[in-house]
N, C-alpha and C positions, 0 to 999 in steps of 0.2 A: 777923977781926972782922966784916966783912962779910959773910961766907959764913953766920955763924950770926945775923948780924941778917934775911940773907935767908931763912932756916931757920923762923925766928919768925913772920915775913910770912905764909909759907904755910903753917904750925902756923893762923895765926889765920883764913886766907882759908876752909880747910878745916872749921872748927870756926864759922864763918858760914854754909857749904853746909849743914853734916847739920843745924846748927839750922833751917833754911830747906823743908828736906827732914819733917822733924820736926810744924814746925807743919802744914806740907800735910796729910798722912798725919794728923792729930791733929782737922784743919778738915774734911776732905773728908763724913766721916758727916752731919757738919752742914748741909754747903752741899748735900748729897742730901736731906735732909731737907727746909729749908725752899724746896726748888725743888720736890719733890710736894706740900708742904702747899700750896702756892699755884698751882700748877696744878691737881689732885684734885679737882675739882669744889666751889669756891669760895661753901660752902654754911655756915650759921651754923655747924657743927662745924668750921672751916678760918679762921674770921675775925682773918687775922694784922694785916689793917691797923686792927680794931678793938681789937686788943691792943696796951695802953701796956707792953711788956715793958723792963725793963733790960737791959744787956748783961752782968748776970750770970744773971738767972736766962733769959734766952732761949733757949739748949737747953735746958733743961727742959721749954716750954712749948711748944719747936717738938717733942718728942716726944710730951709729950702729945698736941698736937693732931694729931698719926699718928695716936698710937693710937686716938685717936677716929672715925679713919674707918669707917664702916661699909659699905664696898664691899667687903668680901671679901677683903684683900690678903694675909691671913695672919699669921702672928706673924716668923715668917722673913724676908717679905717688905718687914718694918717695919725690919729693919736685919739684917745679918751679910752671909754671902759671897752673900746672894742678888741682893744692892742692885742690882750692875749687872745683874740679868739687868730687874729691875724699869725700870732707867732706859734701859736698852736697848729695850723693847719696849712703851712706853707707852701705843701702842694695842693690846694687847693685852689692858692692863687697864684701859683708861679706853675704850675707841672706842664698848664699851655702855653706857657710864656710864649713860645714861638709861635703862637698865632695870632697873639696882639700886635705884631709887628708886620706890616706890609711883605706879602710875599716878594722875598728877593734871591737873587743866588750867590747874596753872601754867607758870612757863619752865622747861624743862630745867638741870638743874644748882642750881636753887635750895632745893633739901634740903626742899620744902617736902613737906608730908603731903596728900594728897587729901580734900576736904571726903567722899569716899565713903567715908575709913577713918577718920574722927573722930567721935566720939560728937556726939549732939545739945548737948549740958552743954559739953562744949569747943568748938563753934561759937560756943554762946552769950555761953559768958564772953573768947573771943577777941576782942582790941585790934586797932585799924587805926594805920597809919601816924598819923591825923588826931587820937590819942589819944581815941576812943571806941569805944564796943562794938560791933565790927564790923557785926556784923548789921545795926546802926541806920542805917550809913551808906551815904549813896545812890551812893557814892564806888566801894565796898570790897566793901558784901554778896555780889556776883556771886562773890568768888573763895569763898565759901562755900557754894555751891552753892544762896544763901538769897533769894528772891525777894519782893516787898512787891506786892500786887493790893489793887486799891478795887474794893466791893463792886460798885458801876456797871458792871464788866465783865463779871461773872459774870450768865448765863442763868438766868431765874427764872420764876415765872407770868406775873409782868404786863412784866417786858422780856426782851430777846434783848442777849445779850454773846456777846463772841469767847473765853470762858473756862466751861468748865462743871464741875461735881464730884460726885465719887457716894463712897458706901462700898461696900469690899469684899463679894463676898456669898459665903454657901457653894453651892455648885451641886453636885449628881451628873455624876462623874465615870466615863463609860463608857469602854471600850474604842475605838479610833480605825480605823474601814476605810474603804479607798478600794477604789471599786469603779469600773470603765469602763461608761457605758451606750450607751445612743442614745436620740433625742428620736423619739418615735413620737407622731402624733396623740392625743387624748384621746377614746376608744370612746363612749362617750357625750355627744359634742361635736360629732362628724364624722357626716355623712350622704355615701353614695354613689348619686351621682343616676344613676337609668336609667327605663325607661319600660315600660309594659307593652304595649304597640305595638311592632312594627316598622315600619321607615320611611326616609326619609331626611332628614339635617340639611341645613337650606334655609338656616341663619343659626345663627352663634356670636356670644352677646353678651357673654360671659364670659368673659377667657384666665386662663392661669396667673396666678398672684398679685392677681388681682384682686380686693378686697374686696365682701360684697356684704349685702345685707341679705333679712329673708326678707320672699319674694313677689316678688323680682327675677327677669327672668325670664335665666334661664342660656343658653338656645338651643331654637329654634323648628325643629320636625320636618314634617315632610310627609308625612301617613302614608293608606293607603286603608280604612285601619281605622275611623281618626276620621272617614274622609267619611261612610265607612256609620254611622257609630253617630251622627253628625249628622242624616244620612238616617232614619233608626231615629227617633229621638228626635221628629221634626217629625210623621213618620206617625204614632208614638203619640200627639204630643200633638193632630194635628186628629181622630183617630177618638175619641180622650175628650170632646173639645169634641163632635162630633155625638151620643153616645151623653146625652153630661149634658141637653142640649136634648130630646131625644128622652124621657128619663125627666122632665123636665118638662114637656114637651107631652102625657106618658100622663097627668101628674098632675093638668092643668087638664081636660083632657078626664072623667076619674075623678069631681074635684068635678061636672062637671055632668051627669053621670049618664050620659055619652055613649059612655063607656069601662068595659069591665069591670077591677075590678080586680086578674086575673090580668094583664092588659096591663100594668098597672103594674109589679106585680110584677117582672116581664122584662125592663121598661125598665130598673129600676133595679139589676137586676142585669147586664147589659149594661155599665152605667156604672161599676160596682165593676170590674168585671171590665177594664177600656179604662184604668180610673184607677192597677190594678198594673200593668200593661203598663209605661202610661208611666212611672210611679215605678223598675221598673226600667231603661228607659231611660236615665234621668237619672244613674241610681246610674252606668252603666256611663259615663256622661260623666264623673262625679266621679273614678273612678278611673283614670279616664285624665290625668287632672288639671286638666281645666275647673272655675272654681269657680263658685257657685252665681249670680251673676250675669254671670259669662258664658253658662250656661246659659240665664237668663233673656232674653238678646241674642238667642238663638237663634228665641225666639218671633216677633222681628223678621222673621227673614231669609225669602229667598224660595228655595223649590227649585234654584231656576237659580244662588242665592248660594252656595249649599253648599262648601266647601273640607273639604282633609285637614290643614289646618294646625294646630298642638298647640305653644304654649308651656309650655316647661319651666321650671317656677322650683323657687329653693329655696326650702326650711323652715326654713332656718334662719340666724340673722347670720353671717358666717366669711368666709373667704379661700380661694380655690380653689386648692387644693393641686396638685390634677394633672387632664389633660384627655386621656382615651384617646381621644376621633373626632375628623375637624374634620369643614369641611363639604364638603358632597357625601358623606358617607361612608355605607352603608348600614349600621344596625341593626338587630339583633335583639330582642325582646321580652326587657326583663331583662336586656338588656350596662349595661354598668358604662359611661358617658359621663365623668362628671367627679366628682372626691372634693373635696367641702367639707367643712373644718372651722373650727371655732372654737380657733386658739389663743390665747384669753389666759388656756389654761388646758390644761397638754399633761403628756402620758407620761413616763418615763423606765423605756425597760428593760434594764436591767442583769445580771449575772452574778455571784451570789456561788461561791465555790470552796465543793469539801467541807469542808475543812478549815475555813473560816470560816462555814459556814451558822448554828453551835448559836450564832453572837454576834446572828442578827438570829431571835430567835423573838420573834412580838410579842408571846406571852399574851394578847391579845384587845385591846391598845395600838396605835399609832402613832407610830413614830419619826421624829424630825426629825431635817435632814441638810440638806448643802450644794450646792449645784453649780454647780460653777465655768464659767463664760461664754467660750466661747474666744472669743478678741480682746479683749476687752470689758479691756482692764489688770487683769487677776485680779476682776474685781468676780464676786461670787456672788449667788445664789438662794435662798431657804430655800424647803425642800421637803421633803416626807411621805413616809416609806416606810410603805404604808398595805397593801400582800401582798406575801405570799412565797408562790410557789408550793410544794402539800404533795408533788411530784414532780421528782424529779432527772434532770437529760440523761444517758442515759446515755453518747453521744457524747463530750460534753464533760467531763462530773462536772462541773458545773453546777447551782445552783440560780436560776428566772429570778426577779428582786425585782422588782417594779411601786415607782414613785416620783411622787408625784402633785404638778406645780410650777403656782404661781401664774405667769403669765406676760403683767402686763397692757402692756411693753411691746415684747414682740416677738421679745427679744433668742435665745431658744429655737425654733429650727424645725426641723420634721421633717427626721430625716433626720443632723442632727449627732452628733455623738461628744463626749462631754460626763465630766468626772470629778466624783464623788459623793463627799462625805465623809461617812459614817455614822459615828454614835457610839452603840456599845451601851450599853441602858440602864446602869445601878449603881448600889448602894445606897448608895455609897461616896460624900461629898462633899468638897470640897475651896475651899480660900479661892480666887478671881478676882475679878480685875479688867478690865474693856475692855480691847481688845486696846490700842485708842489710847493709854492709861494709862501704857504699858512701853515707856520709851526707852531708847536703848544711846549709853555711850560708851567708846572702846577698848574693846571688847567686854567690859563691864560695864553691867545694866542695870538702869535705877531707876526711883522714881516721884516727884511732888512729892506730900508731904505736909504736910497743917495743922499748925503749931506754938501759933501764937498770935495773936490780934488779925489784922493783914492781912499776916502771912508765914507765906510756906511754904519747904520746905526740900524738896530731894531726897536720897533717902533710898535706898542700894543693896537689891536684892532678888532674890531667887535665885526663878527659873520654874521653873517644869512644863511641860507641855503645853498647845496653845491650842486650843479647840474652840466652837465655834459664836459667834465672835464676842469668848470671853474667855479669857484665858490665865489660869491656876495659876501662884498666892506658894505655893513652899514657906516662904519666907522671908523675915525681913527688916522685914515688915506684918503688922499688929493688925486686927482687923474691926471694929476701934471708929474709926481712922484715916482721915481723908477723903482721898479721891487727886484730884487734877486730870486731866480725861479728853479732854474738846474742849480744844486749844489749848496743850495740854502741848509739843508743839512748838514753839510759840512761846518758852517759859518754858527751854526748852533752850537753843535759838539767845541771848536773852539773856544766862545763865549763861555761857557759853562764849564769851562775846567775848572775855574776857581773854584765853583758849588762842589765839583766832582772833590777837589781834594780838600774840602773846609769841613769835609764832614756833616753836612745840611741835609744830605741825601740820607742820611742812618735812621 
């Protein structure tokens, strides 16, 4: 009796294991389930603590809310023998989680959608936490990428704001070369001072780089050229002075009957004759570089004063580029002393390839082009490709391009190595906007555009190419649509505080 009441005992202890056994194996799909629902990126597709479920239809709902994940997991991976490779390797399928999601600048994991991939219509009519239309609110509009400006900001005729705006325009759209040059002085800006004497420099007043104005004088020569033609000058001009006297004492004499006037005659030919002498005299002062009132000083001096001294000045305003003698040094009539030029307006010559020559033919035009400032933080130049030479190196294969830059602050000197961006003309045009216009975020780039009243909204937009200041919308923008151009940065940095403090950025 006892032996089969013990029998029974473990009949029943047994038959409370496999039941026990049973429910596991029966629960476990479940407890996989609602342990990735709420893990999985806890976004309004996963809101289990927003769901008032019963405890009968709760798997139902926890599968739903699987299958609604839109992370890729697969149909397999939603249940069957895959489960445990899924609960096993969790980061394997969640560690990027934040890139199955539309780049946005909200917080990660928040299933939200990017104001860059929402129509304008769905910003508009989107609610904020504060139950009004987001946009409106001074709270909320930033995570819409939607910004509210008072016209007080913006730049106009009669004020200056920190916010300025243009509309797109269409521009021809050339072909893009860069070419290497060198800054060379501008040919018709530069003078190379020498003298037509020989002699020796007695005094340099001019060094390298030193600016100077015309009539300054550059350096003072010693020459025995200039003594004699000093010399020269004083004896022509006292034999004029006796001859001219001399042809009016024929004259008074003539009047009173006392002189014949073949005498006259003579006299005053005499005088013509003493008065080219001296005229060329002077000439040859002139061209040695005396100007006409120093010439005239000369009438002062006394024989015994005489020098071979000769100031050399320029002709022109500019900066002394380079200085072949100093002093003491002997020259020759015609050496090359110092090269002055005027840079606030200089060369660029360059090398185009054979292969690239037929993009810079001007047809009887001029092209404008870039050039980039070394050092300067990329700041550029606008400048003219104004010849192309009609002959090829044949050294090189080479053609040389002349580039004609404004340069009134300096930053261009002879001598540098400088890059050119040329853009061949085309017929072809294309929508731009300032370069300033085109921000990036996660490598996504937009513009703020006018909506309504005092918002704007940024708006994504696919570029082209950037040339002379403005880049190419393939896409994205309307040429009727106003873009924010000065200050858009600003209106960035705004926008993007949420991202700054949501922690997206880490």
């Amino acid at each position: 009796m006892q032996q089969g009441e013990h029998m029974k005992k473990n009949q029943l202890i047994i038959g409370i294991c496999v039941l026990i056994m049973g429910a596991c194996v029966v629960g476990w799909p479940w407890m996989k389930i609602s342990a990735e629902s709420s893990t999985c990126c806890p976004g309004d597709g996963h809101a289990l603590g927003n769901k008032a479920n019963t405890e009968s239809d709760a798997p139902k709902d926890l599968m739903r809310d699987h299958l609604e994940c839109n992370h890729g997991h697969g149909e397999d991976e939603q249940f069957g023998e895959n489960d445990m490779d899924h609960q096993k390797a969790p980061s394997e399928k969640h560690v990027n989680c934040g890139d199955q999601h539309v780049h946005s600048h909200d917080a990660c994991g928040g299933g939200k959608r990017s104001d860059l991939d929402r129509t304008i219509e769905e910003l508009w009519a989107a609610k904020c936490e504060h139950d009004i239309l987001q946009y409106t609110c001074d709270e909320c509009r930033y995570e819409l990428g939607v910004v509210k400006l008072s016209d007080k900001i913006f730049s106009g005729q009669n004020q200056k704001g920190i916010v300025s705006m243009a509309m797109p325009m269409q521009r021809p759209l050339g072909k893009s070369l860069s070419l290497t040059g060198e800054v060379v002085p501008h040919d018709l800006r530069s003078i190379r001072i020498s003298t037509v004497v020989s002699g020796t420099i007695r005094k340099v007043l001019a060094d390298i780089g030193a600016k100077v104005s015309k009539g300054d004088i550059l350096f003072e020569l010693d020459s025995l050229e200039v003594a004699e033609a000093k010399a020269d000058y004083l004896k022509k001009a006292a034999a004029y002075q006796m001859a001219a006297r001399t042809a009016d004492r024929e004259a008074s004499l003539f009047a009173k009957k006392i002189s014949a006037e073949v005498e006259v005659i003579e006299a005053r030919s005499r005088q013509i004759e003493a008065e080219i002498e001296l005229a060329s005299s002077r000439s040859r002062l002139e061209r040695m570089g005396f100007s006409k009132n120093e010439i005239k000083a000369l009438d002062l001096q006394t024989p015994a004063s005489i020098n071979g001294h000769l100031a050399v000045k320029s002709d022109i305003d500019g900066m002394v580029l380079d200085r072949f003698a100093g002093f003491g040094d002997q020259i020759s009539a015609g050496q090359e002393v110092m090269l002055v030029s005027d840079i606030s307006e200089v060369w660029i010559k360059a090398d185009i390839k054979e292969s690239d020559a037929w993009l810079l033919s001007l047809h009887n035009s001029k092209i404008s082009c870039e050039v980039s400032v070394p050092g300067a933080d990329g700041k550029t130049i606008p400048g003219i490709l104004e010849a192309v030479s009609p002959k090829m190196d044949e050294t090189t294969r080479t053609i040389r391009a002349r580039i004609s830059v404004i340069n009134p602050d300096g930053l261009l000197r002879p001598g540098m190595f400088v890059h050119v961006n040329v853009t061949s003309p085309s017929s072809n045009t294309v929508l731009t906007v300032p370069d300033n216009a085109v921000l990036s975020d996660e490598g996504r780039n937009f513009v703020f555009v006018h909506k309504e009243n005092d918002y704007w909204v940024r708006r994504p937009v696919e570029t082209g190419v950037s040339f002379g200041g403005f880049t190419e919308i393939r896409q994205g923008l309307a040429k009727d649509q106003q873009v924010i151009v000065e200050g858009a940065f600003l209106l960035k940095s705004d926008v993007l505080r949420e991202k700054m403090g949501a922690g997206c950025a880490d």
